[in-house]
PQR file of N, CA, C, O and H, with PARSE charges and radii, in Angstrom:
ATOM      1  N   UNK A   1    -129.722 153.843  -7.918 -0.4000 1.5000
ATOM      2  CA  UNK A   1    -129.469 155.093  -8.595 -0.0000 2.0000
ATOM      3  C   UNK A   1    -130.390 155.242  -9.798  0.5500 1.7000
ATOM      4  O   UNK A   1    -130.606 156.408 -10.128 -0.5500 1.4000
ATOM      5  N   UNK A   2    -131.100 154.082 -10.671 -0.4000 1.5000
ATOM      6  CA  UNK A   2    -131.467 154.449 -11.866 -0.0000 2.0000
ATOM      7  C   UNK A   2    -133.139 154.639 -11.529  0.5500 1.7000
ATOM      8  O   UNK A   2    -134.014 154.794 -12.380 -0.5500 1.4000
ATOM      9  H   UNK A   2    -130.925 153.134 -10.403  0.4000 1.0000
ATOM     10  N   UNK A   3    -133.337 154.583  -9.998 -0.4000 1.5000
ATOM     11  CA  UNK A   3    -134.738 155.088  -9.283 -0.0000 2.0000
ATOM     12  C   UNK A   3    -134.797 156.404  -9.116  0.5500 1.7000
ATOM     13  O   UNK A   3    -135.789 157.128  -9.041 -0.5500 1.4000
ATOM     14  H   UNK A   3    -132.626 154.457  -9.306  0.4000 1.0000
ATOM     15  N   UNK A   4    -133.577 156.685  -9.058 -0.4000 1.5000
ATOM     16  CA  UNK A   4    -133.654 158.150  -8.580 -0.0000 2.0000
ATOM     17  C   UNK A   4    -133.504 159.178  -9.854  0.5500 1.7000
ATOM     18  O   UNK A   4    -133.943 160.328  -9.833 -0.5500 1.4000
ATOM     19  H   UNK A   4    -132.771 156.096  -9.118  0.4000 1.0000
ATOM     20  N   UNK A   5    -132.682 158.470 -11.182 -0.4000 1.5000
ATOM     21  CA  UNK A   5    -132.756 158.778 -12.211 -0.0000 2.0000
ATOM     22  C   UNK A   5    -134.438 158.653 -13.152  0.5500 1.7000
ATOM     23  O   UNK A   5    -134.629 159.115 -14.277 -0.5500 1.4000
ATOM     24  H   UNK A   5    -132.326 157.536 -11.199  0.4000 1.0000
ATOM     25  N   UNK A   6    -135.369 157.979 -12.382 -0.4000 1.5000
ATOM     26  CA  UNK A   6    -136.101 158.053 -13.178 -0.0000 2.0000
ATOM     27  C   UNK A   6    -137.250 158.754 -12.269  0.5500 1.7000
ATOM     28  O   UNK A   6    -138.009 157.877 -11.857 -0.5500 1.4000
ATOM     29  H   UNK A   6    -135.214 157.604 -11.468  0.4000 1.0000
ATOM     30  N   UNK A   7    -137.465 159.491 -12.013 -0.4000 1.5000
ATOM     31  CA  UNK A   7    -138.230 160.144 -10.782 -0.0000 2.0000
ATOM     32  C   UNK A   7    -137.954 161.715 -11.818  0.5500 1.7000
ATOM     33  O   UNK A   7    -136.963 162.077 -12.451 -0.5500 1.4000
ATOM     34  H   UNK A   7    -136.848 160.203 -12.348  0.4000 1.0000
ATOM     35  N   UNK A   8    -139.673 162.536 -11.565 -0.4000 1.5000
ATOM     36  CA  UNK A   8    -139.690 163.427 -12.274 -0.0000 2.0000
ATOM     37  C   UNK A   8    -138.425 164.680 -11.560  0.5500 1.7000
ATOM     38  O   UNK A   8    -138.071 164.742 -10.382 -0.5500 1.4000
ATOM     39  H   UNK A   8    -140.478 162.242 -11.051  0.4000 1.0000
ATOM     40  N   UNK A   9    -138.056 165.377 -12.472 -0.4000 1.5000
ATOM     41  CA  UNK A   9    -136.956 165.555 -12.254 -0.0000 2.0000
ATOM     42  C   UNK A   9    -135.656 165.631 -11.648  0.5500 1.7000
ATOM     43  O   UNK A   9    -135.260 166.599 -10.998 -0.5500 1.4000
ATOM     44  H   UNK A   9    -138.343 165.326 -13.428  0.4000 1.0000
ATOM     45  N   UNK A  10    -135.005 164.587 -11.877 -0.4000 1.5000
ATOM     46  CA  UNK A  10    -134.138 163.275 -11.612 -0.0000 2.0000
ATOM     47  C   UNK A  10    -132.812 163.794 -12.025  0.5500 1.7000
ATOM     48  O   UNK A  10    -132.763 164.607 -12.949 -0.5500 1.4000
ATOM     49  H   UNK A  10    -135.326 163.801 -12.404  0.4000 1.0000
ATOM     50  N   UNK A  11    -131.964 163.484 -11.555 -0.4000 1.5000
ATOM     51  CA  UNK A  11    -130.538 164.171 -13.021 -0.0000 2.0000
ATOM     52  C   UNK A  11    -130.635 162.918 -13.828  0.5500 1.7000
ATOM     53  O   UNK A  11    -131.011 161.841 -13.367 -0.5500 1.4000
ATOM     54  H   UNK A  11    -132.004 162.823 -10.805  0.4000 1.0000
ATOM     55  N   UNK A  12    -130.398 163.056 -14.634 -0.4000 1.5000
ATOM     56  CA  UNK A  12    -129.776 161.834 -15.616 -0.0000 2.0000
ATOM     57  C   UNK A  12    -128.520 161.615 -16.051  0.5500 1.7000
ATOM     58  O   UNK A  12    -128.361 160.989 -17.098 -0.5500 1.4000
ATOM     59  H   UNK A  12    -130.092 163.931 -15.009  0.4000 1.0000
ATOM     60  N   UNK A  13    -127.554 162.037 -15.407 -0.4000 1.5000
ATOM     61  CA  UNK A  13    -126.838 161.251 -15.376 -0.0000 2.0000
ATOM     62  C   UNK A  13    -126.178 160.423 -14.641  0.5500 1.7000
ATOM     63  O   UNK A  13    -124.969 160.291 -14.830 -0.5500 1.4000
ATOM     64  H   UNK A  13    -127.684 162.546 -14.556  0.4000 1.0000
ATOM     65  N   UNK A  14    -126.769 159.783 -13.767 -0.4000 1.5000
ATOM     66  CA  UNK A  14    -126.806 158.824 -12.554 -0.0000 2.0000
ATOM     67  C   UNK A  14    -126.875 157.375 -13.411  0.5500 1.7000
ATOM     68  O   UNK A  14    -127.915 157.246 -14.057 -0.5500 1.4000
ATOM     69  H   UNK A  14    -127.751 159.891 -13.614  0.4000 1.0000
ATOM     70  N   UNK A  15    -126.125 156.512 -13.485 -0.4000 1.5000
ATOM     71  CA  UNK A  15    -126.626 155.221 -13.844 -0.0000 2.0000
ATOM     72  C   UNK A  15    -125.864 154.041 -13.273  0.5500 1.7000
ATOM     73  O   UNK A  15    -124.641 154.165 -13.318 -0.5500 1.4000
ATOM     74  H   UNK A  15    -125.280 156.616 -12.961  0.4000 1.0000
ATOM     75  N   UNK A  16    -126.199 153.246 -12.898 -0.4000 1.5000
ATOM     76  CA  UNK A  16    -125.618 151.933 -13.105 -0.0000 2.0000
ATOM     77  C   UNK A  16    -124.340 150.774 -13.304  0.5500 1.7000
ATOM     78  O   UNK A  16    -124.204 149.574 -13.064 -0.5500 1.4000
ATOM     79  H   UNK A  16    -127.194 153.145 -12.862  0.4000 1.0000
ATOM     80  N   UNK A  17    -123.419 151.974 -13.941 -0.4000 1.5000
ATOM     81  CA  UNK A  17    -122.288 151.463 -14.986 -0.0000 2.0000
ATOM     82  C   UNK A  17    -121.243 151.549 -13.635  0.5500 1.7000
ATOM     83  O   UNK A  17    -121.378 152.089 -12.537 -0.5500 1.4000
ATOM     84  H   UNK A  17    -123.530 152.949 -14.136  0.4000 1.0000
ATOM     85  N   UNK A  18    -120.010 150.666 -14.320 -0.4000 1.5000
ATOM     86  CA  UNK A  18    -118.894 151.065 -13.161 -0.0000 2.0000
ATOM     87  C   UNK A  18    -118.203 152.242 -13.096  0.5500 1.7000
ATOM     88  O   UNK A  18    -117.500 152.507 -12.121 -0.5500 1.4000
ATOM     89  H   UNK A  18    -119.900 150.227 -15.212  0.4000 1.0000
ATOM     90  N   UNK A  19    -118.354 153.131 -14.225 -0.4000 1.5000
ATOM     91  CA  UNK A  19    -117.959 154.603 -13.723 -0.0000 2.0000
ATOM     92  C   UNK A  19    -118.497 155.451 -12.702  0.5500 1.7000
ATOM     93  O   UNK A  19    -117.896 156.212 -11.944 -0.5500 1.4000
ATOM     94  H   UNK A  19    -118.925 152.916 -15.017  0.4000 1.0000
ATOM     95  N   UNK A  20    -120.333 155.082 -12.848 -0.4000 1.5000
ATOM     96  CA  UNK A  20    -120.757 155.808 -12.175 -0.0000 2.0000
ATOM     97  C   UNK A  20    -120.723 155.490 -10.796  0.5500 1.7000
ATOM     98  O   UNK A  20    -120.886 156.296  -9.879 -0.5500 1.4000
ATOM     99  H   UNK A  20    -120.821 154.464 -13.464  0.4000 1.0000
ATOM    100  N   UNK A  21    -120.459 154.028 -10.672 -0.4000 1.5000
ATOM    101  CA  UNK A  21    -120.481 153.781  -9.007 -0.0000 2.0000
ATOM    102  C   UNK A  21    -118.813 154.401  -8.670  0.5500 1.7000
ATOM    103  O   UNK A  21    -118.456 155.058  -7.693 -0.5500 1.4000
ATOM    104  H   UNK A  21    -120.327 153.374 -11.416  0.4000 1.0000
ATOM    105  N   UNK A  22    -118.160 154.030  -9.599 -0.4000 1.5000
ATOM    106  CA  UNK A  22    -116.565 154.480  -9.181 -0.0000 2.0000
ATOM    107  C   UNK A  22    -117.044 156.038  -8.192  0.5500 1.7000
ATOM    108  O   UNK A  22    -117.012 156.432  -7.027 -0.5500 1.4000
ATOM    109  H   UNK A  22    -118.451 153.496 -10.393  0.4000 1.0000
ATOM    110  N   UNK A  23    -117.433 156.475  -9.428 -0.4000 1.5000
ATOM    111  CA  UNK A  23    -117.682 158.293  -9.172 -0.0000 2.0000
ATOM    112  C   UNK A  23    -118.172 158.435  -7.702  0.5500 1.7000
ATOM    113  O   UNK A  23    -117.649 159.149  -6.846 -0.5500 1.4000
ATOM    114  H   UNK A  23    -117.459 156.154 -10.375  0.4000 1.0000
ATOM    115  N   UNK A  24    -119.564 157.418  -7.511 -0.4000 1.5000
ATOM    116  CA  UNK A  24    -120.269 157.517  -6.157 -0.0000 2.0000
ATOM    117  C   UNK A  24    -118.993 157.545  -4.737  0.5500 1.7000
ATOM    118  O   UNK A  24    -118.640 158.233  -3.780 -0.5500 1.4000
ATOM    119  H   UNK A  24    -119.989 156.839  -8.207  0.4000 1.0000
ATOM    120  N   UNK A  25    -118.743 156.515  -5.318 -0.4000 1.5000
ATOM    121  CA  UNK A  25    -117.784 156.552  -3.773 -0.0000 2.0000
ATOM    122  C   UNK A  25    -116.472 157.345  -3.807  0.5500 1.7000
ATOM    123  O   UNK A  25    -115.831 157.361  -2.757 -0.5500 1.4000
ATOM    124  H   UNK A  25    -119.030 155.955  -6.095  0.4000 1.0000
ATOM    125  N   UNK A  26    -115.852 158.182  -5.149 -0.4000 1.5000
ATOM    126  CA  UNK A  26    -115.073 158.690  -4.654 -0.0000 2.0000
ATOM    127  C   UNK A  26    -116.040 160.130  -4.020  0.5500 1.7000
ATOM    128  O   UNK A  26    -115.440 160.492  -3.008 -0.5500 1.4000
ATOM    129  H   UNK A  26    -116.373 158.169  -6.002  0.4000 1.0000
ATOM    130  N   UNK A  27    -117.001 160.842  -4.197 -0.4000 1.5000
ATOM    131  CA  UNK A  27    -117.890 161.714  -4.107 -0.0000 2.0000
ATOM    132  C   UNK A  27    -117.833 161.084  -2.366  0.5500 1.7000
ATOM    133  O   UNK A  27    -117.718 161.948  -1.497 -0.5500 1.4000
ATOM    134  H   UNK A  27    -117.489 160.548  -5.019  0.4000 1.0000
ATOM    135  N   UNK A  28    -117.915 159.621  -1.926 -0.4000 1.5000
ATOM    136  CA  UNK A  28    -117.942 159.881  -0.540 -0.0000 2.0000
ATOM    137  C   UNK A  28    -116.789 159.794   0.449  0.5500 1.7000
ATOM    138  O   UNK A  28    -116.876 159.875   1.675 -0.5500 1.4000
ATOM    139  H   UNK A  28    -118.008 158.920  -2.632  0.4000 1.0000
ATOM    140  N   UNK A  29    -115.606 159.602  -0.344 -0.4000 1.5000
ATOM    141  CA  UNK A  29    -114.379 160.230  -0.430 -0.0000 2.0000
ATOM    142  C   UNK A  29    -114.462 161.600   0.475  0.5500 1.7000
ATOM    143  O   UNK A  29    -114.458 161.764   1.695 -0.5500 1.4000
ATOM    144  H   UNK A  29    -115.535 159.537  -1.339  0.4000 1.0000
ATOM    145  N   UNK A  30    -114.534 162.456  -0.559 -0.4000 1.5000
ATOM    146  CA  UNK A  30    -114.206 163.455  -0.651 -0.0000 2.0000
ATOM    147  C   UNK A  30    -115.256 164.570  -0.387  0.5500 1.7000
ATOM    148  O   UNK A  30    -114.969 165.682   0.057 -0.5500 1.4000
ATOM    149  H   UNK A  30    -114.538 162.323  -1.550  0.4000 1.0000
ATOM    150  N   UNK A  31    -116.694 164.083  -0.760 -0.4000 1.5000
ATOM    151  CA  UNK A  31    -117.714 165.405  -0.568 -0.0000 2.0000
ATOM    152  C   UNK A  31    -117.702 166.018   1.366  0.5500 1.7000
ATOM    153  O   UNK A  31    -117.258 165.462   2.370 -0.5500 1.4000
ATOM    154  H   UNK A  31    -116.927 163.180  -1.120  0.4000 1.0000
ATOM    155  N   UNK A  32    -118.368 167.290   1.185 -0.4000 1.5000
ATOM    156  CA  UNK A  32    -118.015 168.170   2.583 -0.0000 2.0000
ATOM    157  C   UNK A  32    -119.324 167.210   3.537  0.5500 1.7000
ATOM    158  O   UNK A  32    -119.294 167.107   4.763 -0.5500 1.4000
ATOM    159  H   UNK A  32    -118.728 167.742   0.369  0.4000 1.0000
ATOM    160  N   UNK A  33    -120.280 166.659   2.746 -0.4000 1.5000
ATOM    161  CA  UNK A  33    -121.247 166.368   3.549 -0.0000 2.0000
ATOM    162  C   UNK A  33    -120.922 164.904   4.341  0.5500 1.7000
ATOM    163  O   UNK A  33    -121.340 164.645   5.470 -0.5500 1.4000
ATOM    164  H   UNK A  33    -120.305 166.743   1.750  0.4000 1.0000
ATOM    165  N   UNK A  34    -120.027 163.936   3.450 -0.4000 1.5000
ATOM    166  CA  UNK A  34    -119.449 162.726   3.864 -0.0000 2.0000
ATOM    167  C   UNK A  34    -118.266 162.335   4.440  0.5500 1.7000
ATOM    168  O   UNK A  34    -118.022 161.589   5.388 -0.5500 1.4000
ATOM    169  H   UNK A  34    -119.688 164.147   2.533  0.4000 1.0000
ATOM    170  N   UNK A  35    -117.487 163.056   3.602 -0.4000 1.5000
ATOM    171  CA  UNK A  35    -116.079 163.471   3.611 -0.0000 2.0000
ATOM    172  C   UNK A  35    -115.550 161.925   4.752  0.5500 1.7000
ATOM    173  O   UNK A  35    -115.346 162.012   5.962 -0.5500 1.4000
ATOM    174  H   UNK A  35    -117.685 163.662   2.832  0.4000 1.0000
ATOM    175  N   UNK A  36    -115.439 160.666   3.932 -0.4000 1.5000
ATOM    176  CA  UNK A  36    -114.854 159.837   4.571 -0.0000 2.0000
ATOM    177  C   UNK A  36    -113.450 159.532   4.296  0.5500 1.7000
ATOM    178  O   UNK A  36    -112.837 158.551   4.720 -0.5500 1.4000
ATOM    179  H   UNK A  36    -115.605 160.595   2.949  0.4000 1.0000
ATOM    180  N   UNK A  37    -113.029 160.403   3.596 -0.4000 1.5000
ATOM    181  CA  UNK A  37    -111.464 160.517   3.440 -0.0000 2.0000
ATOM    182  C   UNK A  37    -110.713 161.000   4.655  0.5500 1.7000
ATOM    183  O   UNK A  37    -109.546 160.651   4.836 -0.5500 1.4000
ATOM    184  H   UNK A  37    -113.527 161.199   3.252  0.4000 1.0000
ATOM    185  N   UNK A  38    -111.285 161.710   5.405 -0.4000 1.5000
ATOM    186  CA  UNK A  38    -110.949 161.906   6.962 -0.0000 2.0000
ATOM    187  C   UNK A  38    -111.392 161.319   8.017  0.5500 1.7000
ATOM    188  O   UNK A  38    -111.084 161.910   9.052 -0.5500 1.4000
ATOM    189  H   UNK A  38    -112.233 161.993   5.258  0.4000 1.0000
ATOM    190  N   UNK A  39    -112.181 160.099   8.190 -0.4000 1.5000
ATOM    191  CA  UNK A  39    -112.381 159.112   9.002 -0.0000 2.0000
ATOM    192  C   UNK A  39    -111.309 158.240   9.153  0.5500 1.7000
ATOM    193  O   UNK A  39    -110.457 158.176   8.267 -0.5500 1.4000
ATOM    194  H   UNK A  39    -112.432 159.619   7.349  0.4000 1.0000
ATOM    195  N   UNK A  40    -111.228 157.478  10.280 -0.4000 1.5000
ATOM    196  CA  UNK A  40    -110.243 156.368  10.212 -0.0000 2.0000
ATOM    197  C   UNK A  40    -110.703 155.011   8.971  0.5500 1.7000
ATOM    198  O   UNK A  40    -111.798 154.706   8.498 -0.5500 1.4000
ATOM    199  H   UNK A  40    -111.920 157.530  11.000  0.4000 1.0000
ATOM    200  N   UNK A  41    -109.148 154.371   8.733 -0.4000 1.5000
ATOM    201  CA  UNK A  41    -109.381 153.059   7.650 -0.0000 2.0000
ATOM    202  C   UNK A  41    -110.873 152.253   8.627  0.5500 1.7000
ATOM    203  O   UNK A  41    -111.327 152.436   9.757 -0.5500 1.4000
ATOM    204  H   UNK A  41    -108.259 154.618   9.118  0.4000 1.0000
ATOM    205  N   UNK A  42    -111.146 151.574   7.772 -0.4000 1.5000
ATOM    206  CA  UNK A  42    -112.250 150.993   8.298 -0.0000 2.0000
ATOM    207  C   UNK A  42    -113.961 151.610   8.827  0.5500 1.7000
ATOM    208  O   UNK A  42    -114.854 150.862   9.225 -0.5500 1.4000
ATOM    209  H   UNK A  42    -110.778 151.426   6.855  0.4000 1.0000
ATOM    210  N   UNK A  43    -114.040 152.660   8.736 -0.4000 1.5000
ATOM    211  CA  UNK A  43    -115.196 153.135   9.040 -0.0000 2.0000
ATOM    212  C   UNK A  43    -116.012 152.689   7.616  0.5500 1.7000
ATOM    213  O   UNK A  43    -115.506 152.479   6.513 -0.5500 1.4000
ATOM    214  H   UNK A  43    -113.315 153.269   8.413  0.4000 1.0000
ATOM    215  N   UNK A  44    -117.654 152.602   8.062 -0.4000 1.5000
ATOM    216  CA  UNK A  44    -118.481 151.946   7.026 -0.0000 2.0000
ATOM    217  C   UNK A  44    -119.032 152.510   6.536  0.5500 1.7000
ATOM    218  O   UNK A  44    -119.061 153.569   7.162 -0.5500 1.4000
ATOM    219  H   UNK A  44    -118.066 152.772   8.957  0.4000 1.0000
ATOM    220  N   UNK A  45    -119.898 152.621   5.274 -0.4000 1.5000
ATOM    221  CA  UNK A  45    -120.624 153.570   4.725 -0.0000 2.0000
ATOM    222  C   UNK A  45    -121.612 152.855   4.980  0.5500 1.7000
ATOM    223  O   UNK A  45    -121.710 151.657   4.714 -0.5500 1.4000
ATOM    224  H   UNK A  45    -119.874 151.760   4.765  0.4000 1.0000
ATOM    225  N   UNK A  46    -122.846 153.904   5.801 -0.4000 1.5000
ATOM    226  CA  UNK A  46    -123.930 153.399   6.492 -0.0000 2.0000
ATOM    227  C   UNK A  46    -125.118 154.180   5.031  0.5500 1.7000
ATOM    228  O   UNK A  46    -124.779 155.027   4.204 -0.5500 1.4000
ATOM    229  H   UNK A  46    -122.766 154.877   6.017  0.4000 1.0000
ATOM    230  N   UNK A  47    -126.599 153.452   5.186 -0.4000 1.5000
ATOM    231  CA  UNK A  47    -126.993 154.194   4.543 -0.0000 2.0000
ATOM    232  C   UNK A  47    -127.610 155.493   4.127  0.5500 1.7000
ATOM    233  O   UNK A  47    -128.098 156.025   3.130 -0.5500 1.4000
ATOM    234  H   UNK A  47    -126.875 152.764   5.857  0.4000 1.0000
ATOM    235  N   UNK A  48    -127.196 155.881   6.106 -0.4000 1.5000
ATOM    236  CA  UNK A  48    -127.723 157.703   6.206 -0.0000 2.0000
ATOM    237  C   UNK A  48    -126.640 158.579   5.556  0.5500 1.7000
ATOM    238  O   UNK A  48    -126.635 159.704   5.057 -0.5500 1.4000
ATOM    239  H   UNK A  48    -126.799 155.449   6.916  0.4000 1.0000
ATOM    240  N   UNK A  49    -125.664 157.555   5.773 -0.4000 1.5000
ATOM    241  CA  UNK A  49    -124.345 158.566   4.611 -0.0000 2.0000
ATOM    242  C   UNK A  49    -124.461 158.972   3.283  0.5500 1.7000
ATOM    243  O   UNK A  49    -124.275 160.085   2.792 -0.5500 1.4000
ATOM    244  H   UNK A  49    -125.668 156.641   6.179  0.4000 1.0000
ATOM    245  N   UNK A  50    -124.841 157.767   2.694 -0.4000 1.5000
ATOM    246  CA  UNK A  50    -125.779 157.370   1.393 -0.0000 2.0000
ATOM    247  C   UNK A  50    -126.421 158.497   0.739  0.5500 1.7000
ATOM    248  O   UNK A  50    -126.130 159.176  -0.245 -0.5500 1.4000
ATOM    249  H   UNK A  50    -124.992 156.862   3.093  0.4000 1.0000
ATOM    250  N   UNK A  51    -127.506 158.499   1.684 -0.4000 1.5000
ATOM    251  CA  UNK A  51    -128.360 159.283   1.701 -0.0000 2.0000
ATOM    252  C   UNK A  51    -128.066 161.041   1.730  0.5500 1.7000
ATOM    253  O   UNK A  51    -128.513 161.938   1.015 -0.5500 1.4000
ATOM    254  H   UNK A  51    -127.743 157.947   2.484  0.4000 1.0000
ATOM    255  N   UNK A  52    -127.179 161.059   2.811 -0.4000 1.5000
ATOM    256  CA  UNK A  52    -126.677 162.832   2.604 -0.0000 2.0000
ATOM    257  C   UNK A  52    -125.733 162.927   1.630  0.5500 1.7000
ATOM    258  O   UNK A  52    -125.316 164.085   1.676 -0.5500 1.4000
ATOM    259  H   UNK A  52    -126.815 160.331   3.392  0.4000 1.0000
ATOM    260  N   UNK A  53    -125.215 162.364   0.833 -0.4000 1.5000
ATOM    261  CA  UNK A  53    -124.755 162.235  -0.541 -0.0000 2.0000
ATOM    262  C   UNK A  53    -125.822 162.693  -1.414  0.5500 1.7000
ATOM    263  O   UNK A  53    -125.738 163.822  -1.898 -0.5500 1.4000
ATOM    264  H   UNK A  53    -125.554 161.424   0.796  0.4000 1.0000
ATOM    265  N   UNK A  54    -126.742 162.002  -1.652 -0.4000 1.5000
ATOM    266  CA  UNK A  54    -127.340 162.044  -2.702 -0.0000 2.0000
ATOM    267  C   UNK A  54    -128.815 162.814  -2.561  0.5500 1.7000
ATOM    268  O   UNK A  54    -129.662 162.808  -3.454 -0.5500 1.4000
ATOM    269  H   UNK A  54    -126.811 161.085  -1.259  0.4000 1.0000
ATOM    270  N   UNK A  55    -128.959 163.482  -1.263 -0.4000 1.5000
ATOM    271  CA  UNK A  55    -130.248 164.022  -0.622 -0.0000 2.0000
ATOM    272  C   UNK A  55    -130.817 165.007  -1.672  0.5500 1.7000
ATOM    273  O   UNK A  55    -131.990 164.914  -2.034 -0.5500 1.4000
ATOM    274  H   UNK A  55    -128.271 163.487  -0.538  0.4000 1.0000
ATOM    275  N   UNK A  56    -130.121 165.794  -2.078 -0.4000 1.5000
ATOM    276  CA  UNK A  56    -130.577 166.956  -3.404 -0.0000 2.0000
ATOM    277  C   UNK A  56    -130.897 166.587  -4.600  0.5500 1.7000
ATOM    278  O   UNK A  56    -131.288 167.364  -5.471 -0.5500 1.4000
ATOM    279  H   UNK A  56    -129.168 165.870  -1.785  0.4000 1.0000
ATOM    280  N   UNK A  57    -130.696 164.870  -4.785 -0.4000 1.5000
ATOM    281  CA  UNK A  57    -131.030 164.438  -5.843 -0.0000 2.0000
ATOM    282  C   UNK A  57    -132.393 163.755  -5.943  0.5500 1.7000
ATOM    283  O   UNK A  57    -133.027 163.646  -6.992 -0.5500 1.4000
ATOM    284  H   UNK A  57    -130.378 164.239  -4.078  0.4000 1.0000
ATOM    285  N   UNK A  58    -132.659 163.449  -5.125 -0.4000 1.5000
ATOM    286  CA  UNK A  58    -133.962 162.407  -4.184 -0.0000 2.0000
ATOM    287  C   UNK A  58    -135.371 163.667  -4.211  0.5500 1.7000
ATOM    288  O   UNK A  58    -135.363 164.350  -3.187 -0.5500 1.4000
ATOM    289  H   UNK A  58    -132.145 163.537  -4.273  0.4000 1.0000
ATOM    290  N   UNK A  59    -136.013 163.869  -4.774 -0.4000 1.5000
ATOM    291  CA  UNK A  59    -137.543 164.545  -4.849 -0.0000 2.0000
ATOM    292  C   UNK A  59    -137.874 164.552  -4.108  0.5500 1.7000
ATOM    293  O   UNK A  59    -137.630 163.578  -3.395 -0.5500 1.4000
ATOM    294  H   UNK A  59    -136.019 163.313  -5.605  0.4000 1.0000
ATOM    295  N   UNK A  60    -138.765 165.680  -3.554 -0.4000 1.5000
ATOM    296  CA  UNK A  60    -139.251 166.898  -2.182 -0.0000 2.0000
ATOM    297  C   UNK A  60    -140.253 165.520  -1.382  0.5500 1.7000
ATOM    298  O   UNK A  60    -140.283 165.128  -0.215 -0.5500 1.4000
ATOM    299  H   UNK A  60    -138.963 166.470  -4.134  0.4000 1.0000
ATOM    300  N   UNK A  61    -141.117 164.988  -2.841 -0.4000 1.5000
ATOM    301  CA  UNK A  61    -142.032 163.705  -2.409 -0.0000 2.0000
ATOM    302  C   UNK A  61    -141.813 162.773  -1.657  0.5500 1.7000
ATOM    303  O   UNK A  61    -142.440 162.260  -0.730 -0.5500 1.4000
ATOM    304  H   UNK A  61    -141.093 165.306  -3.788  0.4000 1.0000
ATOM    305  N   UNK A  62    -140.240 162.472  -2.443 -0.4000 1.5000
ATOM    306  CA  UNK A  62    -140.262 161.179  -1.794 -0.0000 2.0000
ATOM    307  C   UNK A  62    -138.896 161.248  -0.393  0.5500 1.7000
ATOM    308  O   UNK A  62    -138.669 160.391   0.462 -0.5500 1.4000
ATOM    309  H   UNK A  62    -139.731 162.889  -3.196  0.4000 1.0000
ATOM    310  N   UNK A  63    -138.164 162.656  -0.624 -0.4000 1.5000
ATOM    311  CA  UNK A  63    -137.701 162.948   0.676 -0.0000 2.0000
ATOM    312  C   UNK A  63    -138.826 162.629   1.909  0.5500 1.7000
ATOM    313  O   UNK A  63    -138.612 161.773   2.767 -0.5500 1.4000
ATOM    314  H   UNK A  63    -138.348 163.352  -1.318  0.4000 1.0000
ATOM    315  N   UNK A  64    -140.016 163.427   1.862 -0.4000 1.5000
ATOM    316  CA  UNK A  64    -141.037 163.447   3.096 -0.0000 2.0000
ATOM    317  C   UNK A  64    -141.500 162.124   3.298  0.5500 1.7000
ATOM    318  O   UNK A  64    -141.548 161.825   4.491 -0.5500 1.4000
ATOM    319  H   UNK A  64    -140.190 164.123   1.165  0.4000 1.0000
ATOM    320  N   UNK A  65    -141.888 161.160   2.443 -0.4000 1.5000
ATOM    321  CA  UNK A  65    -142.451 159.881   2.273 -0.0000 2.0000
ATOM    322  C   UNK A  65    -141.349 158.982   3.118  0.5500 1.7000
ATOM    323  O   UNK A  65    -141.489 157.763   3.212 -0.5500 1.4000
ATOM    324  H   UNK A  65    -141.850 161.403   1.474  0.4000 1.0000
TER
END
């Protein structure tokens, strides 16, 4: 996260800390794009999930790259 925070315009407030990871996974909880709160117990967070989480945050560059 603090790669993606440091990438020209990046959000900043993405970091490191245990809030912010708390935050991450309830976001894959609950967001419409992940939404693993409606999967069965046990399903995994792969890292294309990851990824459509956080895709709008990730630069046009290094999306294509």
């Amino acid at each position: 996260m603090s790669g993606i925070r440091d990438q020209p315009g990046g959000m900043r407030h993405i970091g490191g800390s245990n809030r912010t990871i708390i935050s991450q996974i309830y976001q894959m909880l609950v967001n419409d794009r992940t939404n693993f709160a409606d999967k069965p117990v046990g399903a995994l967070v792969s890292l294309d999930a990851i990824y459509e989480l956080i895709e709008g945050q990730v630069g046009s560059a290094k999306q294509r790259a």
